[in-house]
C-alpha positions as CSV (number, residue, x, y, z in Angstrom):
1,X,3.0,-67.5,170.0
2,X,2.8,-70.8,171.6
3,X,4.6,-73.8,172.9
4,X,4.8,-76.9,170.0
5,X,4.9,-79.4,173.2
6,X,1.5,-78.0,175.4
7,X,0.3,-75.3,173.7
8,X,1.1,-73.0,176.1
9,X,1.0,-69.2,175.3
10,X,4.7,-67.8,175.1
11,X,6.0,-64.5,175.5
12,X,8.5,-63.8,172.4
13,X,11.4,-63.1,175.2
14,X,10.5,-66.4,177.5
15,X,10.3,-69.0,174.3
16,X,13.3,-71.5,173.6
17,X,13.9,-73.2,170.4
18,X,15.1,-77.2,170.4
19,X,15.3,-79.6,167.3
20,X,13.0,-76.9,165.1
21,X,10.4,-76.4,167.9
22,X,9.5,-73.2,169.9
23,X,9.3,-74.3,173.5
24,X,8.0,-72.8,176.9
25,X,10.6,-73.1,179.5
26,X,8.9,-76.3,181.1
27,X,9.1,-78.4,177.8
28,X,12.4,-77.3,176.9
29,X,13.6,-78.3,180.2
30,X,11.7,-81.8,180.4
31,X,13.6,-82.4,177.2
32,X,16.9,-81.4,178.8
33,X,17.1,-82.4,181.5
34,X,15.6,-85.9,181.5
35,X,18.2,-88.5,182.8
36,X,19.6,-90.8,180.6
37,X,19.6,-94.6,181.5
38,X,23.3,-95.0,179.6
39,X,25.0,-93.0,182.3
40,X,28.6,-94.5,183.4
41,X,28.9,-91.9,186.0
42,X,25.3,-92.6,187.0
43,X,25.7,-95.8,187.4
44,X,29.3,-95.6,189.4
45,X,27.8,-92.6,191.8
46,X,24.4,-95.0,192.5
47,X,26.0,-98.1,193.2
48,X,28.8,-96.3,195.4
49,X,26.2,-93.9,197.3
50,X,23.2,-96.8,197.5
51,X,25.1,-99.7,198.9
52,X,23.0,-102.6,199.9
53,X,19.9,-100.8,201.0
54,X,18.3,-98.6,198.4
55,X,16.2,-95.7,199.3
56,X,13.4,-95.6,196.4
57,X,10.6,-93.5,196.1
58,X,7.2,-94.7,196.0
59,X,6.5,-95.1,192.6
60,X,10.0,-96.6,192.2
61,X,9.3,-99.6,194.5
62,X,6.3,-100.7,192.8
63,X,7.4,-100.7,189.3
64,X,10.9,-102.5,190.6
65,X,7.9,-105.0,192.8
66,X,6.0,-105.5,189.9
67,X,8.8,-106.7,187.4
68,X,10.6,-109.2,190.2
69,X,6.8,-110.8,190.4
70,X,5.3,-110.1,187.0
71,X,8.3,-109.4,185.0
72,X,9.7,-109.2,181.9
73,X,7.2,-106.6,181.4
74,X,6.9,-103.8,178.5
75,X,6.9,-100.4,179.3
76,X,2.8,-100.4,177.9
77,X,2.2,-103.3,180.5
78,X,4.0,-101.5,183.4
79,X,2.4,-97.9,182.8
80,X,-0.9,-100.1,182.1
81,X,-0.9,-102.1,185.9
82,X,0.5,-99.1,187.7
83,X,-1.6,-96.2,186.0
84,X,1.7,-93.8,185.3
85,X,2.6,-92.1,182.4
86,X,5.1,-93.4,179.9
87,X,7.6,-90.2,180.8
88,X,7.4,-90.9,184.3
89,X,7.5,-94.7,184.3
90,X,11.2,-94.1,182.0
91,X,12.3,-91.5,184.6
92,X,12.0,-94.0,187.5
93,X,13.5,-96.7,185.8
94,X,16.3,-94.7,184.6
95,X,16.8,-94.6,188.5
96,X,16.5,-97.9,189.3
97,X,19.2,-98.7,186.5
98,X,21.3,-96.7,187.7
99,X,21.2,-98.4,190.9
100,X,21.7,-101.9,188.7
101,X,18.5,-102.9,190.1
102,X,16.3,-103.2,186.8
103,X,17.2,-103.1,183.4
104,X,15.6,-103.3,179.7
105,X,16.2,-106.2,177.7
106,X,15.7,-106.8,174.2
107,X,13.2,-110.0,173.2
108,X,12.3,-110.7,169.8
109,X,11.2,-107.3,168.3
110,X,10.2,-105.6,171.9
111,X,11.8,-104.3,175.0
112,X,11.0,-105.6,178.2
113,X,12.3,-104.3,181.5
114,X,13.1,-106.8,184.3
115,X,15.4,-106.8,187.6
116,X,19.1,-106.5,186.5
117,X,20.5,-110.1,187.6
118,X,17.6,-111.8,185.2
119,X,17.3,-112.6,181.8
């Protein structure tokens, strides 16, 4: 048996089954446990923890750099400039908007992400 996400060999007692897929414990737990940007309590616990001087990781900084110079940017052209995957670039960002210092905007038919007082 294997895992639907990576292909990963499964053990019939170690497998997990979500939306009609057999999953491996990693993939059923990226699916899981991946923040969600529409948070309220999220967004209340950042803002009150964070105050004025944000402590961001690495990657966080230069995706939130890149869209105060370069921004509004697409999630394509932010992976693209940065070199990170899709799944990591939406993990940070759900971060940052928790923090209310980017969001995602809607223009025309695509969705760009920019710092949260713009646009």
């Amino acid at each position: 048996m294997k895992c639907e996400k990576c292909g990963a060999e499964l053990d019939p007692e170690e497998k997990y089954e979500h939306a009609g897929q057999t999953l491996c414990e990693d993939c059923y737990l990226d699916i899981k446990a991946t923040p969600k940007v529409c948070d309220p309590w999220a967004v209340y616990t950042a803002k009150k923890e964070v105050g004025e001087n944000p402590t961001l990781t690495p990657v966080q900084k230069k995706i939130l750099d890149l869209i105060k110079n370069s921004g509004p940017l697409s999630a394509n052209e932010i992976c693209t400039e940065l070199g990170i995957a899709e799944q990591e670039f939406r993990n940070n960002f759900t971060v940052l908007r928790h923090m209310e210092l980017a969001k995602a905007t809607k223009m025309g038919n695509e969705v760009k992400y920019t710092t949260f007082n713009s646009v």
